[in-house]
N, C-alpha and C positions, 0 to 999 in steps of 0.2 A: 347546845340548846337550839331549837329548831324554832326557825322564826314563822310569827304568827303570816298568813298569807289571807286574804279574804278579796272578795274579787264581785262586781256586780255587771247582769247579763242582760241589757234590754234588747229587745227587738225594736229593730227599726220601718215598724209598719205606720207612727205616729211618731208625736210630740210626743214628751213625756210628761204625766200627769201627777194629779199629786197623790193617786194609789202607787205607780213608780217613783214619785220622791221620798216618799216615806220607809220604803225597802232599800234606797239608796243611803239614807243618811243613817239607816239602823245599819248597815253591812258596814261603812263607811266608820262610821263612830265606833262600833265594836271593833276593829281592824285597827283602826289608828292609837284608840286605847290601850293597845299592847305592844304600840311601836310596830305595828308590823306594814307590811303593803296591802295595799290595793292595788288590783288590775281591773280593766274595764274589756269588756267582752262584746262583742257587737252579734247575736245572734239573727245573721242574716240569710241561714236556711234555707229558710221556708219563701222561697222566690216571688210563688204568687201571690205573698202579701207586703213584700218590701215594698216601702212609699223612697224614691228617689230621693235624698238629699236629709232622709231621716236621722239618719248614723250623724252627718255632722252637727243638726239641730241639737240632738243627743246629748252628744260631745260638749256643745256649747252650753247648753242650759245645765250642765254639771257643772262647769268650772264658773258659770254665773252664783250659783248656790252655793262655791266655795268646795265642792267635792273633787278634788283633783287627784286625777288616778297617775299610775307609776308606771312606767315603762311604756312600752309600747301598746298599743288595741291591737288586740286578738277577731282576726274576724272567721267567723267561722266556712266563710263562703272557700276562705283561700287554704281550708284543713280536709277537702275533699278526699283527698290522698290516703290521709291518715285513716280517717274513714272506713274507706274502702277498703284497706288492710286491716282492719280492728274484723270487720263482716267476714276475711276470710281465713281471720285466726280463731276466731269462733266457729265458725262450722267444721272447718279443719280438725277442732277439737272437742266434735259432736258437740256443741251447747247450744248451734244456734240449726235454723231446718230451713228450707225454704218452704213456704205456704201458699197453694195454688187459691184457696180460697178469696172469693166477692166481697165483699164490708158484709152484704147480707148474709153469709155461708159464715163468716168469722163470728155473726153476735146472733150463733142458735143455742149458746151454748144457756148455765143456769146463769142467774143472776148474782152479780158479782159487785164489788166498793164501786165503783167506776161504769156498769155498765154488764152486759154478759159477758163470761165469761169465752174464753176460744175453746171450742170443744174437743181440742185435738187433733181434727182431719186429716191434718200433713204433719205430724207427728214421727209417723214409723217411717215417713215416702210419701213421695206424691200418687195420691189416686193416678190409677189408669186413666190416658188421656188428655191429664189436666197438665200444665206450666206453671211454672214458676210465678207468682208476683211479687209476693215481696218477703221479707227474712224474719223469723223470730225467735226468742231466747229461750228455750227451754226453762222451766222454772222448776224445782226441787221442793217438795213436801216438806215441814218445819219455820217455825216462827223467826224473822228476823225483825229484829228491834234496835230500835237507837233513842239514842237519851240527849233529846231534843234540846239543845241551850236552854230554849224560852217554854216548848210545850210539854216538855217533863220525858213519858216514856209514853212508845208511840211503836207498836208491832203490826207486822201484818202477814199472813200465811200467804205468800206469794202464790201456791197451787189452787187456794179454796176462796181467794179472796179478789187475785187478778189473772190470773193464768199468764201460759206464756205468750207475751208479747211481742209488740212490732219494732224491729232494730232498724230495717229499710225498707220505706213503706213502696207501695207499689207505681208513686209517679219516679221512685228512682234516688229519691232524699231520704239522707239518712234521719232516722227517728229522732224528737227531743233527749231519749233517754240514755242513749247511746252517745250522741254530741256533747254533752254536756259532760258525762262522765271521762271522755277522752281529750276534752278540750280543760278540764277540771285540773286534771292530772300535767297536761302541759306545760298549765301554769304554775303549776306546783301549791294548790290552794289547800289550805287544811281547814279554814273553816268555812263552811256556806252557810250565810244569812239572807234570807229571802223571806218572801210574802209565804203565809199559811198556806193557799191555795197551792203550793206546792208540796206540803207535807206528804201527802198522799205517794209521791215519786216517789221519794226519799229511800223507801225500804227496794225497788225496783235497783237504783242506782247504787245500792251497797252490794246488791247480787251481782252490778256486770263492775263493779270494781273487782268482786272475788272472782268471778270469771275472769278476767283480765289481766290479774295478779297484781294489782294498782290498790294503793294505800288510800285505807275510806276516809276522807274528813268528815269533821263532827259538824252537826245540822243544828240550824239555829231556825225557826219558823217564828216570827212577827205577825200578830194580828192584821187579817186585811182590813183595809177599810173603806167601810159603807158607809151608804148616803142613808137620808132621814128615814127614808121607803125600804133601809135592810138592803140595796143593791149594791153589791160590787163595784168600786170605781173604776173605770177603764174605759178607753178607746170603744169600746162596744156602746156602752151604756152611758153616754154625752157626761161622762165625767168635768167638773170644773177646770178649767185649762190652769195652769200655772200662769201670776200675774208678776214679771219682773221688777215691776217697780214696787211687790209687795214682798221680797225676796225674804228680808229679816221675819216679816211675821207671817210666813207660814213655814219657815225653818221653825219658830219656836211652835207654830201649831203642832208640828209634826213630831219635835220633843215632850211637848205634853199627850200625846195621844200613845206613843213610847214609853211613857210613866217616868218621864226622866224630871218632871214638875221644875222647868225652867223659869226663870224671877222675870217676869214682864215687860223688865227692865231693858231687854235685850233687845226686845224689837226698834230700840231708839239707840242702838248700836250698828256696827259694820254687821257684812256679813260674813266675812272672817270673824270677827268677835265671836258670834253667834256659834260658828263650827270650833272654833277652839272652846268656847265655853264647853259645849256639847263634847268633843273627844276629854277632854279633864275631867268633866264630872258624870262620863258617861256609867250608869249602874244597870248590867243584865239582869240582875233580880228583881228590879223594880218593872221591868217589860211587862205587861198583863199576858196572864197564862191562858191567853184565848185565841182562837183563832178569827176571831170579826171584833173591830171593832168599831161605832158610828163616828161619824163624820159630821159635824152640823155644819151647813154655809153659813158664811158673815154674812151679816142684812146687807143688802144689797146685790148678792150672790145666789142668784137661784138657780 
């Protein structure tokens, strides 16, 4: 029997909020409910945005909220390597091209889920004249779908919908989509639970799994959560910071917004208490089948 693996991936550009705790304690609780691992993943990429000393703030405000991950931190800066040999067994195996195209050259194409569509330009070869900048995945005509834990069944025609896309963008950093799916498979994860707002990848990352010949784990998508005004919470938009000395009662915020309807009681407990309660009586069916859900502050909290 092949043990359950589930693994959560913050960047280290902030603190983490409580639109990242609430993806943390749903991967966390769903994972541990089946006896399986957790791994913690430090997606530290994307250079120009790492904030110094993030990764350990990170670190720490997990194992304060009682989420304590297993083995070592994967970080993604130190899997460059791997990387870079995944880009040249791809193209080696025609799947992937290099793309001489601009951002503006890239988004002439029609309108696409995400944005325009790539028109195909460096496709067959690069245009006379032009260089290389950065790498993309060919994509194949036909519906792939996946049968979401929480948001049911969820397709997308990869050719009409996103086209092919960026594996290594053009400052030289390998793409979200491509890292993750290699770093996925490293750790041996079979299930990913994450915020909705990644749903969208989801059918991207089952394609360079079969490109790749790497076993797909099954996608679980949690409702994000917004603030009173319908907004996204996050480092962008002055989300409410996490309050340590409030540790117990927004763990159980975060279970009733989860639809796991924790007894009140809890917030006058440990906060061990609070995650064992949580991993025992954790129910994926009762997760709300939506991708947003509101957030209200406590008085006090604006």
């Amino acid at each position: 029997m092949v043990r359950n693996v589930g693994r959560y991936a913050p960047s280290p550009t902030g603190p983490l909020h409580f639109g990242s705790l609430i993806a943390a304690v749903a991967s966390f609780c769903h994972t541990r409910s089946q006896g399986g691992l957790w791994h913690l993943r430090i997606d530290d990429l994307d250079t120009p945005r790492v904030v110094p000393g993030a990764d350990r703030a990170i670190r720490e405000t997990l194992a304060g909220f009682g989420l304590r991950h297993d083995g070592p931190v994967l970080y993604q800066s130190d899997r460059r390597a791997a990387y870079a040999d995944a880009v040249k067994r791809l193209r080696g195996a025609s799947y992937a091209f290099d793309c001489g195209c601009t951002r503006r050259e890239a988004q002439s194409g029609s309108a696409g889920l995400e944005g325009p569509i790539y028109p195909g330009t460096c496709r067959e070869g690069l245009p006379a004249g032009r260089s290389a900048r950065s790498v993309r995945l060919r994509v194949a005509a036909g519906v792939i779908e996946i049968c979401d834990r929480f948001q049911g069944r969820y397709a997308q025609d990869l050719a009409t919908d996103i086209g092919d896309f960026v594996i290594r963008r053009a400052d030289g950093i390998t793409a979200y989509q491509l890292a993750t799916v290699l770093d996925d498979a490293e750790q041996g994860v079979t299930e990913v639970i994450r915020g909705a707002d990644l749903l969208s990848s989801s059918p991207r990352q089952v394609w360079l799994h079969r490109c790749l010949g790497l076993p797909v784990p099954v996608y679980g998508h949690v409702p994000v959560i917004v603030d009173a005004a319908g907004e996204k919470l996050g480092k962008s938009t002055g989300a409410l910071a996490l309050d340590p000395t409030q540790r117990q009662a927004q763990l159980v915020e975060c279970l009733s917004l989860l639809g796991q309807a924790p007894p009140a009681s809890l917030i006058a407990r440990s906060v061990g208490s609070v995650i064992d309660w949580a991993v025992d009586n954790w129910a994926p069916d009762h997760v709300p089948r939506r991708t947003r859900c509101r957030r209200r502050p406590p008085p006090g909290q604006l």
